[in-house]
KEKE-3310 file (N, C-alpha, C; in steps of 0.2 Angstrom, whole numbers, plus 5000, padded with zeros to 4 digits):
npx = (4540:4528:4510:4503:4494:4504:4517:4514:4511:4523:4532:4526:4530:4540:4538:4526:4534:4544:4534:4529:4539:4542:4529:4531:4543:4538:4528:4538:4545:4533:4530:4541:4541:4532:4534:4543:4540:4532:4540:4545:4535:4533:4547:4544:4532:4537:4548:4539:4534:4534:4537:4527:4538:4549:4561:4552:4540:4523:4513:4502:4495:4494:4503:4503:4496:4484:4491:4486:4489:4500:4515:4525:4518:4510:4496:4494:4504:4512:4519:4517:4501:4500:4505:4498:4486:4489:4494:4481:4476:4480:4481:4468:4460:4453:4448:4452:4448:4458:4453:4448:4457:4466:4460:4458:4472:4473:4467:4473:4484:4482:4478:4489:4503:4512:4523:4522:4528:4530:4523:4513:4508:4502:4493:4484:4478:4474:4465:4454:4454:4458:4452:4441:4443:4450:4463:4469:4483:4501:4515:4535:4545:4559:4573:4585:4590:4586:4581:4573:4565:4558:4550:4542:4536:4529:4518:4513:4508:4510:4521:4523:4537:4549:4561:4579:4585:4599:4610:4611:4606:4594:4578:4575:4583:4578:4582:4581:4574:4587:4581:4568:4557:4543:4534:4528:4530:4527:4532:4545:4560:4573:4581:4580:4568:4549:4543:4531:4527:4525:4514:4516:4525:4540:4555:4567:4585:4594:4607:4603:4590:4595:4603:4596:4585:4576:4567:4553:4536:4523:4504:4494:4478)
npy = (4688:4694:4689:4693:4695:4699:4696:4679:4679:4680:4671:4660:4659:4652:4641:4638:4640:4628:4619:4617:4616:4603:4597:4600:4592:4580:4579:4578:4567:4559:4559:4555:4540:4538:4538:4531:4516:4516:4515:4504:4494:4495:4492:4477:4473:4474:4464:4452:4452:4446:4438:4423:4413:4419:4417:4417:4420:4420:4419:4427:4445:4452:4464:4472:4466:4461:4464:4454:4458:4456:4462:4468:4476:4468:4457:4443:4433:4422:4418:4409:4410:4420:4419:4407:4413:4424:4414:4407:4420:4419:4409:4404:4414:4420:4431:4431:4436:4449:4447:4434:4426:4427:4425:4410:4406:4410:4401:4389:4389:4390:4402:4407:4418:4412:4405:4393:4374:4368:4356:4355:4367:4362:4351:4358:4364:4357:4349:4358:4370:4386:4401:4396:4387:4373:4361:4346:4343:4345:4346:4343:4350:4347:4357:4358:4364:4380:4377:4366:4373:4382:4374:4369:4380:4384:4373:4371:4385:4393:4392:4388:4397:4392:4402:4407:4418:4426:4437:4453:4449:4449:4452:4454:4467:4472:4474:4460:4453:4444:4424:4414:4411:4413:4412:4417:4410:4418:4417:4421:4426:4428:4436:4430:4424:4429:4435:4434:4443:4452:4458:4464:4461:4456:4455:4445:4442:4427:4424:4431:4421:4409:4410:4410:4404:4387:4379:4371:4371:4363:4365:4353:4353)
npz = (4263:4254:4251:4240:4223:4214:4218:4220:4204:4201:4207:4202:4189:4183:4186:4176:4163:4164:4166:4153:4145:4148:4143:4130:4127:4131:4120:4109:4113:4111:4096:4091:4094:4088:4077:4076:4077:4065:4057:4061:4059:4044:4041:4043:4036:4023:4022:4024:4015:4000:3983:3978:3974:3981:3996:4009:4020:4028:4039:4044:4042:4051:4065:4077:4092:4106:4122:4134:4144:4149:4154:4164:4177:4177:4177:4169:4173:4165:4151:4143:4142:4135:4125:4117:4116:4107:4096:4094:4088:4076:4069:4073:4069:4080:4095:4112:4123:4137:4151:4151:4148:4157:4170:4166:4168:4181:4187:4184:4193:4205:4207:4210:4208:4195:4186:4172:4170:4154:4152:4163:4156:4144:4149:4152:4146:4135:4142:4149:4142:4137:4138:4131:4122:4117:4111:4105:4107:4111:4103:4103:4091:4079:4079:4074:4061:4050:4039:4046:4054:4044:4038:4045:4051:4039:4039:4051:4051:4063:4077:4093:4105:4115:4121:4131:4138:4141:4149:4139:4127:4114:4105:4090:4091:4102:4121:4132:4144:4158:4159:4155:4144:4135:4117:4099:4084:4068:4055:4041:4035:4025:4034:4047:4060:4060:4075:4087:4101:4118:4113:4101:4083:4083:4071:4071:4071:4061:4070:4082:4085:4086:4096:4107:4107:4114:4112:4102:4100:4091:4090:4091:4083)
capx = (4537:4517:4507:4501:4494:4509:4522:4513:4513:4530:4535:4523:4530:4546:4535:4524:4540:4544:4529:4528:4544:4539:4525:4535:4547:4534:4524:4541:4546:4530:4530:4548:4542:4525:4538:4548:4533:4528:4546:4546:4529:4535:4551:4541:4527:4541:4553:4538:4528:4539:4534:4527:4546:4555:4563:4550:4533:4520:4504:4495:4497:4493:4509:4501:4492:4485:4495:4483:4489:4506:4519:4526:4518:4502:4490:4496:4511:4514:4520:4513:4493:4500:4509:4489:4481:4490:4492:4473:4472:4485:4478:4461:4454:4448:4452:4450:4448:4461:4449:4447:4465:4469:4456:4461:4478:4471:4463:4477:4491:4476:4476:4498:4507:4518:4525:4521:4532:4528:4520:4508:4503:4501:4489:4478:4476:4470:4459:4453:4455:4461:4450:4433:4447:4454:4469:4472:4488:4508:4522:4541:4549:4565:4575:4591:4590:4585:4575:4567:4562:4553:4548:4537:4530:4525:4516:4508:4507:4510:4521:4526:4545:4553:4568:4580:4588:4605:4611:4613:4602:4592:4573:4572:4585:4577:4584:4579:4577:4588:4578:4565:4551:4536:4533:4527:4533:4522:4535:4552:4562:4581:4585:4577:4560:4546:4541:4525:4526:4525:4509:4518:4529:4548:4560:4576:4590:4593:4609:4598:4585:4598:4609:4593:4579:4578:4563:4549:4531:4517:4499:4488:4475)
capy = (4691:4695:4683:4698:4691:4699:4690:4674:4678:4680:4664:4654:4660:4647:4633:4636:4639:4621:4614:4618:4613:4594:4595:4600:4588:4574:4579:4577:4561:4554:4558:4551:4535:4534:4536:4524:4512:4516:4513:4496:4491:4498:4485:4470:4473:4473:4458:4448:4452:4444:4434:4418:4410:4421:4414:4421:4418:4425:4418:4433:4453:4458:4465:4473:4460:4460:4462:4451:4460:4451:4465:4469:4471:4464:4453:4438:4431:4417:4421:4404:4409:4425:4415:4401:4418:4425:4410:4407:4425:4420:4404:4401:4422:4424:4436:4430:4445:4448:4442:4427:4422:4430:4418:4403:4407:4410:4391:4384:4391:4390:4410:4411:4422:4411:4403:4385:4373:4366:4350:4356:4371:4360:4346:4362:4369:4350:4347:4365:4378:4391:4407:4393:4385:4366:4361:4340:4339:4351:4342:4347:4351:4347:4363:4357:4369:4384:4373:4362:4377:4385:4370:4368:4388:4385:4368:4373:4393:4397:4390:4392:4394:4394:4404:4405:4424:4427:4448:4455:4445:4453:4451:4461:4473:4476:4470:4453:4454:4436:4421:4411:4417:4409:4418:4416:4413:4413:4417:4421:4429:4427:4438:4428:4421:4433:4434:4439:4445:4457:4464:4464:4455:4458:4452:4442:4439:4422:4424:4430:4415:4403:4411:4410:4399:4380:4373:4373:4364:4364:4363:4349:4357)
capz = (4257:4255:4246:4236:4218:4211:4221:4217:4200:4198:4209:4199:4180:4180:4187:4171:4158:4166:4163:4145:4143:4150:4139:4122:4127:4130:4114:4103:4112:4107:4089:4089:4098:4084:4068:4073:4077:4060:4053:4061:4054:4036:4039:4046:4028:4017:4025:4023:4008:3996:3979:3980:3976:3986:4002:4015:4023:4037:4041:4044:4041:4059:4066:4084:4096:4110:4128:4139:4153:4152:4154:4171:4183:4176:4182:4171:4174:4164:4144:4139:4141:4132:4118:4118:4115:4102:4094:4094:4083:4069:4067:4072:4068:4087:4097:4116:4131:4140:4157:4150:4148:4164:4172:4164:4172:4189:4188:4183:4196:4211:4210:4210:4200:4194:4179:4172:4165:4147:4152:4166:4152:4138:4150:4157:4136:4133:4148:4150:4137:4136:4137:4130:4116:4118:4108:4106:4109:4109:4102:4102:4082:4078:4075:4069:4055:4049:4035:4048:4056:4043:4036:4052:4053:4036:4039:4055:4053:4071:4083:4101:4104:4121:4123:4137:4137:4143:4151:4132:4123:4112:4104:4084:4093:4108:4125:4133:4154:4158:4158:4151:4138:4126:4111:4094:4080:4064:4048:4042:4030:4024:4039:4052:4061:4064:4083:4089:4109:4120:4112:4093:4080:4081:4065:4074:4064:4065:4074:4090:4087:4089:4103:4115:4107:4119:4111:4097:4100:4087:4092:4090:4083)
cpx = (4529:4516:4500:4502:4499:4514:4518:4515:4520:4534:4532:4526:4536:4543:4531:4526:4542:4540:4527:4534:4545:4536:4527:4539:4545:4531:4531:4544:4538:4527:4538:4547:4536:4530:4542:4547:4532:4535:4546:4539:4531:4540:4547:4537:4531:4544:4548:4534:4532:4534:4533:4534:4551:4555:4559:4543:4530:4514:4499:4498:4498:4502:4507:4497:4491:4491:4493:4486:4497:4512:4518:4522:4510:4499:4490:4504:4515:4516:4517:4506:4494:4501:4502:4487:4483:4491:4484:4472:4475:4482:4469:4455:4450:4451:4449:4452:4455:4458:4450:4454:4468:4465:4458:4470:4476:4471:4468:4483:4488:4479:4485:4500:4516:4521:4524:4525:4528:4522:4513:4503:4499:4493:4483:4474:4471:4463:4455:4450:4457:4456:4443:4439:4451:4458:4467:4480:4493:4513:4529:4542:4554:4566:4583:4595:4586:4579:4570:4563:4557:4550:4540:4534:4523:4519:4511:4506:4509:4513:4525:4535:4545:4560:4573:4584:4593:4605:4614:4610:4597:4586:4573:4578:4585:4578:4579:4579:4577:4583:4573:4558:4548:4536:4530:4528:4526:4524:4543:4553:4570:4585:4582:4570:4556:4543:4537:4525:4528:4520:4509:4523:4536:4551:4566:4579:4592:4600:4606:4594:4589:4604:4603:4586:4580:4574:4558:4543:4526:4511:4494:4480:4466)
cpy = (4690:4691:4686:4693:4692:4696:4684:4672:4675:4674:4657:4653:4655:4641:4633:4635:4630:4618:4614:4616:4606:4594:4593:4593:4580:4572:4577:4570:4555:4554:4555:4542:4534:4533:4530:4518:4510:4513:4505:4492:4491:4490:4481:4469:4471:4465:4453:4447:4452:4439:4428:4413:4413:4419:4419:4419:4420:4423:4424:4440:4457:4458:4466:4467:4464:4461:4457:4453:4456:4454:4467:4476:4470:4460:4445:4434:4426:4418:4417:4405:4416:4420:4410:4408:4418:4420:4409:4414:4422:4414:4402:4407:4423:4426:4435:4436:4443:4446:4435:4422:4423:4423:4412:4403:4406:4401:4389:4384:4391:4399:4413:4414:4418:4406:4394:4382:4369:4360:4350:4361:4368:4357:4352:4364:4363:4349:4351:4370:4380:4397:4402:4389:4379:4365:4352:4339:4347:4345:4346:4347:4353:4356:4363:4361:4375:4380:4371:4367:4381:4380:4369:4373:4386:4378:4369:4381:4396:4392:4393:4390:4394:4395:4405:4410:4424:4437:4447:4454:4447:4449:4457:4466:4474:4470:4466:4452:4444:4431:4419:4414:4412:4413:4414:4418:4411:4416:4418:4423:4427:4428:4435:4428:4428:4432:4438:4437:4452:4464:4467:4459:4459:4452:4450:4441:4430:4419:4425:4424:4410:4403:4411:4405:4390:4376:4376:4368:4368:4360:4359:4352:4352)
cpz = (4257:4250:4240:4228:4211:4214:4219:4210:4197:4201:4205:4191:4179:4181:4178:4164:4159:4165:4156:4141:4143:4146:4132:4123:4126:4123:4108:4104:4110:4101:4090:4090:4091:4076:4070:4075:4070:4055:4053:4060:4046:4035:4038:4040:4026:4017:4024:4020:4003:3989:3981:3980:3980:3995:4008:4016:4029:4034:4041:4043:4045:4060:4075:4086:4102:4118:4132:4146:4156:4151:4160:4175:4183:4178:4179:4170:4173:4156:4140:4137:4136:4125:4114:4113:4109:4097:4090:4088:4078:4068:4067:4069:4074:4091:4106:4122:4135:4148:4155:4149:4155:4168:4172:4168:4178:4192:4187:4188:4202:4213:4210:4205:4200:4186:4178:4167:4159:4148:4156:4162:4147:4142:4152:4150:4135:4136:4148:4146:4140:4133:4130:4124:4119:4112:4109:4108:4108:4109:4101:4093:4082:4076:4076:4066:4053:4043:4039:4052:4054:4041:4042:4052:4045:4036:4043:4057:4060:4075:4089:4100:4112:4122:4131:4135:4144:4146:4142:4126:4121:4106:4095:4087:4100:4113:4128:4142:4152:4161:4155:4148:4133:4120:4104:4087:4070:4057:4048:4035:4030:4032:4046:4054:4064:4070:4085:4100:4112:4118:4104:4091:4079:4076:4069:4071:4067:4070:4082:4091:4089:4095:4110:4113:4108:4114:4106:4098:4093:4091:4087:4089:4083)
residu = (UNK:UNK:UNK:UNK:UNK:UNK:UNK:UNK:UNK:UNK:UNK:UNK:UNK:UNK:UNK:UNK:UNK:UNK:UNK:UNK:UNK:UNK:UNK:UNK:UNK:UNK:UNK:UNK:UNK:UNK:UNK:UNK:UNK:UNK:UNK:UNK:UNK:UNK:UNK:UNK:UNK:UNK:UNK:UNK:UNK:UNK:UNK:UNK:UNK:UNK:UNK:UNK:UNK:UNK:UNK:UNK:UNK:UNK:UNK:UNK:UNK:UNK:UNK:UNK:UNK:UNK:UNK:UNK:UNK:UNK:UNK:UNK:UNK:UNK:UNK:UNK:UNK:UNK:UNK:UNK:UNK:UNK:UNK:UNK:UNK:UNK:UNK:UNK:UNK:UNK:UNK:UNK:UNK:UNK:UNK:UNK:UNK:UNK:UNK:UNK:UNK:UNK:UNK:UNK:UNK:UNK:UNK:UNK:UNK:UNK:UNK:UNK:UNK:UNK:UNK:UNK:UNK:UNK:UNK:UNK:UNK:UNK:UNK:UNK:UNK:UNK:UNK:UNK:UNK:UNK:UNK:UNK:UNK:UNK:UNK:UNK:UNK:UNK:UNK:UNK:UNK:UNK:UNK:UNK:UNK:UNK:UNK:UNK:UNK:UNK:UNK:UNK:UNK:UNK:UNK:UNK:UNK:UNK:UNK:UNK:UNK:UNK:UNK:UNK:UNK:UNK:UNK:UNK:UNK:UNK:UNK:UNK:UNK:UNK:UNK:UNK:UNK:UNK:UNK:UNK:UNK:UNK:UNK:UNK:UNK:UNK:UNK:UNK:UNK:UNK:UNK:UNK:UNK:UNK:UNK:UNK:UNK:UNK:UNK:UNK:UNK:UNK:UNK:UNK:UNK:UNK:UNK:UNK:UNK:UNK:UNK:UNK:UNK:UNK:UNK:UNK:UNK:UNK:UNK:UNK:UNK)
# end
């Protein structure tokens, strides 16, 4: 066949119906991906802007956060300096670089990507900071109950939980890769604790919060 710019034409016209067919398809998946963004913002406001006596509470309004660079296959590798971080905006109103928490990982793991357990987290937060920010102390809080649970968000606005995800197990809805995970939680409603990770705040019923959450610290502030 000649490579006459009619011959090209005509071999090139399905490649460019395909491509416009990729594009359509991309542009309707992400209006479909930003309504129902906007849907779960809309829940998340409602669920926790209740009367003063109605059974519900949330430290702050923000719903999106931060990533600090702590979603696969990012640069940090630990959920706890992500959970510090976020933390830090709900409670203290500063918003620390995603560099600068990356960093303070680095230091603390001599440059590994690898995960810390509580105790080595907690002493580096005290000793150290955390992205120019010192903590006095993290302690465990019973969680017993669904009472002493809130009782505690509302007393210390923001705390760290540590979950321990099973294959199935599920965040607000959305699946949970098996094992261990930081997060934070800083309100709650009837239908369970709100949970800020992965970048935003997911609503958990509190049948998921109690089939995967191990532990609950508050910070020494």
């Amino acid at each position: 066949m000649s490579g006459s710019p009619i011959d090209l034409t005509y071999r090139e016209l399905p490649v460019r119906k395909y491509r416009r067919s990729i594009l359509l398809l991309a542009v309707i998946a992400l209006v479909k991906g930003s309504y129902s963004e906007i849907q779960r913002h809309q829940v998340i406001t409602r669920a926790s802007s209740c009367a003063p006596v109605g059974h519900c509470y949330r430290s702050t309004e923000q719903i999106d956060f931060p990533r600090f660079d702590n979603v696969y296959p990012g640069k940090l590798g630990d959920c706890l300096f992500a959970s510090a971080a976020d933390w830090r905006i709900i409670v203290r109103h500063q918003t620390p670089s995603s560099a600068e928490v990356i960093a303070d990982y680095h230091r603390a793991t001599g440059g590994r990507n690898i995960g810390m357990d509580i105790e080595s987290f907690s002493a580096y937060w005290i000793r150290h900071g955390i992205a120019g920010h010192r903590i006095h102390g993290l302690h465990e809080v019973p969680m017993t109950g669904r009472a002493e649970v809130e009782s505690a968000v509302r007393k210390h606005r923001a705390l760290l939980v540590a979950f321990f995800f099973r294959p199935g197990d599920t965040v607000g809805g959305t699946p949970a890769d098996p094992g261990g995970h930081a997060a934070v939680i800083d309100g709650f409603s009837p239908k369970g604790p709100f949970v800020v990770t992965w970048g935003t705040t997911y609503h958990m019923k509190w049948s998921e919060y109690w089939t995967s959450a191990r532990a609950l610290y508050a910070v020494e502030r």
